[in-house]
mmCIF file of the N, C-alpha and C atoms, coordinates in Angstrom:
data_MODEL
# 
_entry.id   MODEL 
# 
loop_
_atom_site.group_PDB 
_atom_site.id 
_atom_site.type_symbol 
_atom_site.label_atom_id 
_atom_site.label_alt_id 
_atom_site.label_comp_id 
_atom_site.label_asym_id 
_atom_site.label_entity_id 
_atom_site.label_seq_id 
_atom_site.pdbx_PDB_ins_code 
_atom_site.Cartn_x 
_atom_site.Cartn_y 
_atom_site.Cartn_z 
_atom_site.occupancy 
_atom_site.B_iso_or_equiv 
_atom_site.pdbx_formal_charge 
_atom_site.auth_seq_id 
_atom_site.auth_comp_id 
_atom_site.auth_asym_id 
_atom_site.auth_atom_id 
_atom_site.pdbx_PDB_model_num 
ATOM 1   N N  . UNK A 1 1  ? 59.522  -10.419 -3.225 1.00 0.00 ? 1  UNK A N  1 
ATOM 2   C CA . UNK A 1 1  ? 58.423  -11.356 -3.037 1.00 0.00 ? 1  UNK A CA 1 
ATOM 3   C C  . UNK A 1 1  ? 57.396  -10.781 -2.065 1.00 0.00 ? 1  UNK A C  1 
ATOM 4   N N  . UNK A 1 2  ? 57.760  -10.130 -1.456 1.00 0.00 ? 2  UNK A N  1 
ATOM 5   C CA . UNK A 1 2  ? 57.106  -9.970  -0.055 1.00 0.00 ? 2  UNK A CA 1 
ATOM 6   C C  . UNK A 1 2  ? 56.317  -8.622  -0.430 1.00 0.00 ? 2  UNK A C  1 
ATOM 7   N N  . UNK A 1 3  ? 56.602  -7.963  -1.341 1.00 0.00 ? 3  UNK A N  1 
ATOM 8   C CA . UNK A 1 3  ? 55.628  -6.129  -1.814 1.00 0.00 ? 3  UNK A CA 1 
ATOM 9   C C  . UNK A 1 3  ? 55.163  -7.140  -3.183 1.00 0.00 ? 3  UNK A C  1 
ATOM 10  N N  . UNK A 1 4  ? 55.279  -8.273  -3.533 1.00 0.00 ? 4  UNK A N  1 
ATOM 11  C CA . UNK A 1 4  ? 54.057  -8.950  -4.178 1.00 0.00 ? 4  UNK A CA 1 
ATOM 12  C C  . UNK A 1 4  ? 52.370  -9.413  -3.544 1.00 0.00 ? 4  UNK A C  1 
ATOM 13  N N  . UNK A 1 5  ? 52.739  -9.780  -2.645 1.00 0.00 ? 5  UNK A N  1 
ATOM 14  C CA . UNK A 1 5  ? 51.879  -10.262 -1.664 1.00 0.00 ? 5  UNK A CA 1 
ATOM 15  C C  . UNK A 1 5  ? 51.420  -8.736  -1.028 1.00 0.00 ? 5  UNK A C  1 
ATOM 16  N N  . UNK A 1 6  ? 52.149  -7.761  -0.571 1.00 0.00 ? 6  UNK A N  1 
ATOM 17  C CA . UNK A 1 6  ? 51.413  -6.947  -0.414 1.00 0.00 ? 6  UNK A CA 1 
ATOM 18  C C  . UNK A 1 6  ? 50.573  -6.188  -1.351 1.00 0.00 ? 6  UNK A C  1 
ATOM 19  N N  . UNK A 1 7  ? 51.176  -6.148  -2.626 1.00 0.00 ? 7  UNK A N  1 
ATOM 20  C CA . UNK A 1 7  ? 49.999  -5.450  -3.648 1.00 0.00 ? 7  UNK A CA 1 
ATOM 21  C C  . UNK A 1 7  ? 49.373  -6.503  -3.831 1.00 0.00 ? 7  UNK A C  1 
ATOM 22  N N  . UNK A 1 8  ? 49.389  -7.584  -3.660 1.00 0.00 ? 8  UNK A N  1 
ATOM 23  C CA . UNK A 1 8  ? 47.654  -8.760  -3.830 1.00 0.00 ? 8  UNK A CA 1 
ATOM 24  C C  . UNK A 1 8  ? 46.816  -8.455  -2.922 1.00 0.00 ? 8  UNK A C  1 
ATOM 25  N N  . UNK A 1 9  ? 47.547  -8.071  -1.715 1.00 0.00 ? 9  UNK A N  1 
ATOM 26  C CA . UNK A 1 9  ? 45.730  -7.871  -0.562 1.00 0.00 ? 9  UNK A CA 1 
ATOM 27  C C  . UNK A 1 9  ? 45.429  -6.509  -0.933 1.00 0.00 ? 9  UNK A C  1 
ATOM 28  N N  . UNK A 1 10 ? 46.235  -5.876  -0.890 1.00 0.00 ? 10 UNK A N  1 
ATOM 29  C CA . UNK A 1 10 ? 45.591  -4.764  -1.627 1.00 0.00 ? 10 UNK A CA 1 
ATOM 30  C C  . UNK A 1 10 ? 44.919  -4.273  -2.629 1.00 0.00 ? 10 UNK A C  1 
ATOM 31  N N  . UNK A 1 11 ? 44.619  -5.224  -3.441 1.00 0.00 ? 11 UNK A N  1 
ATOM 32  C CA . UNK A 1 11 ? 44.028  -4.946  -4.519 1.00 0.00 ? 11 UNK A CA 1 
ATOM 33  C C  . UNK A 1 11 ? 42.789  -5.864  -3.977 1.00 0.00 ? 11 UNK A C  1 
ATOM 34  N N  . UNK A 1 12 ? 43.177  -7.082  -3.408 1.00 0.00 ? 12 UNK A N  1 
ATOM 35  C CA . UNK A 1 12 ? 41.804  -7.747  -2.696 1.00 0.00 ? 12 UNK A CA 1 
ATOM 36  C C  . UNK A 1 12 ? 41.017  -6.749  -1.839 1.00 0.00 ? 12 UNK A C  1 
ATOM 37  N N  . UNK A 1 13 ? 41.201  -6.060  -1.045 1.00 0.00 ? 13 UNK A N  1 
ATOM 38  C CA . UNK A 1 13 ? 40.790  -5.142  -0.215 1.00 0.00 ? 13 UNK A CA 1 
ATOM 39  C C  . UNK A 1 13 ? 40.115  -4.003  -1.066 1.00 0.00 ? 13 UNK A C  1 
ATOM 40  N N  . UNK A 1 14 ? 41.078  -3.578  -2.595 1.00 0.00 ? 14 UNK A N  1 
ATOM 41  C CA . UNK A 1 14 ? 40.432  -2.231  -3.288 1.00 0.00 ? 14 UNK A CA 1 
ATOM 42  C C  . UNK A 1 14 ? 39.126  -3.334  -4.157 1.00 0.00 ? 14 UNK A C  1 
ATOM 43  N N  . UNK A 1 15 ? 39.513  -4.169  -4.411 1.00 0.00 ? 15 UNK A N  1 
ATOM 44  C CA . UNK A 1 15 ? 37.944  -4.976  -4.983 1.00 0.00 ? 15 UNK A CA 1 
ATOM 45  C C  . UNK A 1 15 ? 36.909  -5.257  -4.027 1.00 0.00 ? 15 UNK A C  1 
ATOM 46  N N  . UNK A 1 16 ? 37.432  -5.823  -2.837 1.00 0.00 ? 16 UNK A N  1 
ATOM 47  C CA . UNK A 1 16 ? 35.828  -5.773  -1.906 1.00 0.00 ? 16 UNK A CA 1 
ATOM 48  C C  . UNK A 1 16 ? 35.414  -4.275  -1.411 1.00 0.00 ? 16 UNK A C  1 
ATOM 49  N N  . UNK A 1 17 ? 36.081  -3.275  -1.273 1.00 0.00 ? 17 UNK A N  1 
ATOM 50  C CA . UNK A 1 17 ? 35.379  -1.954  -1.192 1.00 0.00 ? 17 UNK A CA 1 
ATOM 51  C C  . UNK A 1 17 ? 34.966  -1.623  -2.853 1.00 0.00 ? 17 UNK A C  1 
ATOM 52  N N  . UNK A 1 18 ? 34.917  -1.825  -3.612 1.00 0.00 ? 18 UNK A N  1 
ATOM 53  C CA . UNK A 1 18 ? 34.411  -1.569  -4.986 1.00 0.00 ? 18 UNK A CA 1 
ATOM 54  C C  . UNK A 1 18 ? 32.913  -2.811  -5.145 1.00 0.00 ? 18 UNK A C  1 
ATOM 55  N N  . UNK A 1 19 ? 33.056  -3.827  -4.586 1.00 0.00 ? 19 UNK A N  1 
ATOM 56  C CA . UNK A 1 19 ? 32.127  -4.551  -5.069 1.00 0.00 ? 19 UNK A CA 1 
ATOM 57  C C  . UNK A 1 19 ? 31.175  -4.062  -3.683 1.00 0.00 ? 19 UNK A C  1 
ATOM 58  N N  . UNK A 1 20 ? 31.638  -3.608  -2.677 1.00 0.00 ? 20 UNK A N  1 
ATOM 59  C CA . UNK A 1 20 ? 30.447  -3.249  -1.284 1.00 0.00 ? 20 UNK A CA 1 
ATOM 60  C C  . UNK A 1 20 ? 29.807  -1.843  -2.010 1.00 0.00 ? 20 UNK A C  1 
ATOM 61  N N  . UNK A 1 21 ? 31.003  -1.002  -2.350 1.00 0.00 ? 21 UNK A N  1 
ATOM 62  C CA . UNK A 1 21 ? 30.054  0.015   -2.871 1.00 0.00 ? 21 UNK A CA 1 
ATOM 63  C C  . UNK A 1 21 ? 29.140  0.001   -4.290 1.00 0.00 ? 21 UNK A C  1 
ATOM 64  N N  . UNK A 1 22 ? 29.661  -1.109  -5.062 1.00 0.00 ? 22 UNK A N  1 
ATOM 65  C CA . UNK A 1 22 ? 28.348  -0.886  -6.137 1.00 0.00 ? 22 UNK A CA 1 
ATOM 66  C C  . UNK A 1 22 ? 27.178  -1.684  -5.878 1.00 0.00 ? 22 UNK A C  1 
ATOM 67  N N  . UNK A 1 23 ? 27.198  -2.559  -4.650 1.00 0.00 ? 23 UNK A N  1 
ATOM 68  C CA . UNK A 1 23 ? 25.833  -3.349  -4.229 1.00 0.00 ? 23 UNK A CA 1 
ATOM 69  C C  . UNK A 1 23 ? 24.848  -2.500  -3.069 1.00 0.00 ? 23 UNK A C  1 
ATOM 70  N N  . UNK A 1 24 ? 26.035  -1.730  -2.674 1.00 0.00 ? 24 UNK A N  1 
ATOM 71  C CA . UNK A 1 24 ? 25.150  -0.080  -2.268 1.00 0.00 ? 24 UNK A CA 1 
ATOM 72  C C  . UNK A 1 24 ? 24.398  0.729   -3.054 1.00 0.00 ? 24 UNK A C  1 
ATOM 73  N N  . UNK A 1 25 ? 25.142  0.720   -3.955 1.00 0.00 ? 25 UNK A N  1 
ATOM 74  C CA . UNK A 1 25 ? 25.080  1.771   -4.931 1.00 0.00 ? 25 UNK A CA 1 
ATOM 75  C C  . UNK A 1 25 ? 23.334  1.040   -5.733 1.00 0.00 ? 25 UNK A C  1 
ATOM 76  N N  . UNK A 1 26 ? 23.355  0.098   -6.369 1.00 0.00 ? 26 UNK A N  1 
ATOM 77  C CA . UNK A 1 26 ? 22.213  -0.750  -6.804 1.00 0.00 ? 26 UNK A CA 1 
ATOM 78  C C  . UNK A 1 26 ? 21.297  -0.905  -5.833 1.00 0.00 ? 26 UNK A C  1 
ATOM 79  N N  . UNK A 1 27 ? 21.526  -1.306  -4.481 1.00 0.00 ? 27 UNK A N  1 
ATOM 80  C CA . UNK A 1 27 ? 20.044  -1.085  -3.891 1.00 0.00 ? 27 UNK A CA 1 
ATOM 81  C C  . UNK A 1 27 ? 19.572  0.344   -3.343 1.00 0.00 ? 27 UNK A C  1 
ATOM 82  N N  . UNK A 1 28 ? 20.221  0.686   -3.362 1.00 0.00 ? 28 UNK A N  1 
ATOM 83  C CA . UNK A 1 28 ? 19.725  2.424   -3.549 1.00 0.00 ? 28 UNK A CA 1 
ATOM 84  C C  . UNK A 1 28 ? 18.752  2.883   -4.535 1.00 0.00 ? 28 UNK A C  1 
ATOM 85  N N  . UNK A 1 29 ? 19.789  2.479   -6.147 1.00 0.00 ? 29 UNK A N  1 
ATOM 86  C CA . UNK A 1 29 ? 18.422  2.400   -7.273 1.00 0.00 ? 29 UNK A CA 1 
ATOM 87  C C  . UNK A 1 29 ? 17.086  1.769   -7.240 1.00 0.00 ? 29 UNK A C  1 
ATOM 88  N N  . UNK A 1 30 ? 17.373  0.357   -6.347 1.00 0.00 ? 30 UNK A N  1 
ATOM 89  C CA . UNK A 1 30 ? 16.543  -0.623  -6.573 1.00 0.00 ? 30 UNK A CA 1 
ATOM 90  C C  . UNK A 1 30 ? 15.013  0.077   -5.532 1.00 0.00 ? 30 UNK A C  1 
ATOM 91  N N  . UNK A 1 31 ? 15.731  0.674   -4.219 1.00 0.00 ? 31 UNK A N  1 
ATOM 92  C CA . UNK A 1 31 ? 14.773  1.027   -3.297 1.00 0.00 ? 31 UNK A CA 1 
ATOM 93  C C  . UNK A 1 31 ? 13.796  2.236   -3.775 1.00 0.00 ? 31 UNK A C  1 
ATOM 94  N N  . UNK A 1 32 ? 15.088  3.096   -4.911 1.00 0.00 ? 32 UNK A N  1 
ATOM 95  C CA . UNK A 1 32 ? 14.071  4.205   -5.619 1.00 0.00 ? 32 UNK A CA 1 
ATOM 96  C C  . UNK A 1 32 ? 13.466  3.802   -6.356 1.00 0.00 ? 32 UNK A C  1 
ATOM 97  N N  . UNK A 1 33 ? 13.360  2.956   -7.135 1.00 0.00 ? 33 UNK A N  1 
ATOM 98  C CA . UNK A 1 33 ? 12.224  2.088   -8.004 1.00 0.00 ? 33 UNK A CA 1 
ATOM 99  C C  . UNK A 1 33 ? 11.260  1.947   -7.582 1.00 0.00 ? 33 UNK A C  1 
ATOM 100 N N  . UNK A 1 34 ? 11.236  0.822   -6.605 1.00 0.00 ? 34 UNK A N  1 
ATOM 101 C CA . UNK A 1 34 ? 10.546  0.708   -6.146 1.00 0.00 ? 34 UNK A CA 1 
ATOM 102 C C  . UNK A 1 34 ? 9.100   1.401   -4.780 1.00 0.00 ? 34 UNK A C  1 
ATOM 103 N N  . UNK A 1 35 ? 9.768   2.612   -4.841 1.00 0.00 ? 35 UNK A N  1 
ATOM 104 C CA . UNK A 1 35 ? 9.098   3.772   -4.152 1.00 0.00 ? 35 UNK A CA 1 
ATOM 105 C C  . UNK A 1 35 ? 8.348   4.337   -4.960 1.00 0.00 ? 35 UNK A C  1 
ATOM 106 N N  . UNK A 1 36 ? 8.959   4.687   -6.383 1.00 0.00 ? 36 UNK A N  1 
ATOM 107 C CA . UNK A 1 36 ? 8.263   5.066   -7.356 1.00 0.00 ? 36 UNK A CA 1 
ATOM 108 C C  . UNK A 1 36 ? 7.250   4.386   -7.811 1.00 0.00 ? 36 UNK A C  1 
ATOM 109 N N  . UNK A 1 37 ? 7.284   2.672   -8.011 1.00 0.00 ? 37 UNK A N  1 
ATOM 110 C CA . UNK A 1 37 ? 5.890   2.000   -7.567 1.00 0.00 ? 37 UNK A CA 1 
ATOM 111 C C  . UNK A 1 37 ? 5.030   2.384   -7.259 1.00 0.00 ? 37 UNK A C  1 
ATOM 112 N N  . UNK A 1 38 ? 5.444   2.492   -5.490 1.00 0.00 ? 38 UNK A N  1 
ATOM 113 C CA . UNK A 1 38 ? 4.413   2.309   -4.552 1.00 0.00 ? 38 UNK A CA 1 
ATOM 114 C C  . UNK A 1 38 ? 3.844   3.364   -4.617 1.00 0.00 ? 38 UNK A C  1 
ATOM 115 N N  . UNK A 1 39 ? 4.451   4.786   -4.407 1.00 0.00 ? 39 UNK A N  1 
ATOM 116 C CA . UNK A 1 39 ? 3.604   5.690   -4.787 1.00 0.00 ? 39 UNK A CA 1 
ATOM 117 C C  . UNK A 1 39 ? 2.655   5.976   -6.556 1.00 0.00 ? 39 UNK A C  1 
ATOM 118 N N  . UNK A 1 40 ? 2.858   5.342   -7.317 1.00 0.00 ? 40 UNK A N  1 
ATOM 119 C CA . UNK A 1 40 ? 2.282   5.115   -8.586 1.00 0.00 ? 40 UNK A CA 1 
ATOM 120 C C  . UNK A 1 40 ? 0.972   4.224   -7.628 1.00 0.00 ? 40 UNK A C  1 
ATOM 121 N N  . UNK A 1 41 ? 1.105   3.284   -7.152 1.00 0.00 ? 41 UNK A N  1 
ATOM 122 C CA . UNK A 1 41 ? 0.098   2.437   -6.977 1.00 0.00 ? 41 UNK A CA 1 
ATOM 123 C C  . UNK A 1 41 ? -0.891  2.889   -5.988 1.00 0.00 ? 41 UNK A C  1 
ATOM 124 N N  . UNK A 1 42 ? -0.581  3.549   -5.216 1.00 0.00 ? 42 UNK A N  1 
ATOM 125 C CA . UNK A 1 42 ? -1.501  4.655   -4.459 1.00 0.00 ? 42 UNK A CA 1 
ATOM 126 C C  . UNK A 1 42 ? -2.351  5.368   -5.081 1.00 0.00 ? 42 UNK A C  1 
ATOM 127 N N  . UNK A 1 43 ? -1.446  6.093   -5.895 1.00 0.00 ? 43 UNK A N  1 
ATOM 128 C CA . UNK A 1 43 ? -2.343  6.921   -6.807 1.00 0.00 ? 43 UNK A CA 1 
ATOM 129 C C  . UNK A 1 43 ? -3.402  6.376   -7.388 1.00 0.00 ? 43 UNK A C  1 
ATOM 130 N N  . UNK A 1 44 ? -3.183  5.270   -7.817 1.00 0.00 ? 44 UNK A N  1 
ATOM 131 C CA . UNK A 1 44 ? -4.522  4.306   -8.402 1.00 0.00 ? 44 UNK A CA 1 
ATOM 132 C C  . UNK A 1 44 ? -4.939  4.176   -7.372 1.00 0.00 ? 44 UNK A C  1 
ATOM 133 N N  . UNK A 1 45 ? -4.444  3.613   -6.226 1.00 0.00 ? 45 UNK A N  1 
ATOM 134 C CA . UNK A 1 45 ? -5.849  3.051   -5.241 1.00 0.00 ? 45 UNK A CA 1 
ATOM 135 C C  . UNK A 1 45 ? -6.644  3.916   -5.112 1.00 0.00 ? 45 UNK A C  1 
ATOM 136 N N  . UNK A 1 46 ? -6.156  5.333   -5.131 1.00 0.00 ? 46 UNK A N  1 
ATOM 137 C CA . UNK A 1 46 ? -6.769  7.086   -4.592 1.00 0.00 ? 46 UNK A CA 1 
ATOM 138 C C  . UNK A 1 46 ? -8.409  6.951   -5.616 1.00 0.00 ? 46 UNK A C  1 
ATOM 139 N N  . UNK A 1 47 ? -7.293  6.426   -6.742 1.00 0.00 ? 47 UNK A N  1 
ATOM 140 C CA . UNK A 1 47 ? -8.273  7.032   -7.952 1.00 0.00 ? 47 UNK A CA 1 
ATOM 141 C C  . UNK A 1 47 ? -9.740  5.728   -7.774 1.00 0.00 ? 47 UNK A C  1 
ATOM 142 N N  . UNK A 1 48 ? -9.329  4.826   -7.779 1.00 0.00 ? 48 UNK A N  1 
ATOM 143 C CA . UNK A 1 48 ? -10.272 3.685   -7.489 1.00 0.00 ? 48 UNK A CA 1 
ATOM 144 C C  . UNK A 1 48 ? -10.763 3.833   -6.439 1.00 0.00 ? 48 UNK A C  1 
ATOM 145 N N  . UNK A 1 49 ? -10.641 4.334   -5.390 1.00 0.00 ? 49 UNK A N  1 
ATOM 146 C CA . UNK A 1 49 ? -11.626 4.310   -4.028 1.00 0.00 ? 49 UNK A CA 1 
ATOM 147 C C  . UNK A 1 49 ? -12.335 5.422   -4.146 1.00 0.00 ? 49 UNK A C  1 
ATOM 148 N N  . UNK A 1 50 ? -11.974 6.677   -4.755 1.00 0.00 ? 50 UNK A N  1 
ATOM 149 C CA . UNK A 1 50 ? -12.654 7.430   -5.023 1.00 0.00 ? 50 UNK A CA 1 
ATOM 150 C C  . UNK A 1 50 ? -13.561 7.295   -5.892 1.00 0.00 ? 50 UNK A C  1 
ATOM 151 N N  . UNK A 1 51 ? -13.917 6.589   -7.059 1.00 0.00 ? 51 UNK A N  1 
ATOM 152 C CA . UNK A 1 51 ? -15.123 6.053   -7.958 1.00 0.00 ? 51 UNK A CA 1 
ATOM 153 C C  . UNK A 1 51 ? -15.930 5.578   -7.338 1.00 0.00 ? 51 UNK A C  1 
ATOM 154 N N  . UNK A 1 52 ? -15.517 4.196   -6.266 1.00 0.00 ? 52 UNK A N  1 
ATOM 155 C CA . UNK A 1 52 ? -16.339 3.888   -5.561 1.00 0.00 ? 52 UNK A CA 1 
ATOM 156 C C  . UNK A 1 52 ? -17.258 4.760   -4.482 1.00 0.00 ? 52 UNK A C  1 
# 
């Protein structure tokens, strides 16, 4: 009974390090996205202030 309960936290423990690292893992993507934006949107401002 008792190495039941220990393989349950343990597997609780291997799921919250699996779910911390793929919400790492996603805002990582999310922050490179969004960089890629911002520098896209620069580039236009570049290009638009320069017409003016």
């Amino acid at each position: 009974m008792g190495s039941i309960i220990l393989l349950f936290y343990i597997s609780l423990i291997g799921l919250g390090i699996y779910a911390i690292y793929t919400f790492l893992q996603r805002t990582k993507e999310r922050n490179e996205y969004l960089k890629d934006i911002r520098d896209e949107l620069r580039e236009l401002n570049k290009k638009t202030v320069d017409k003016d």
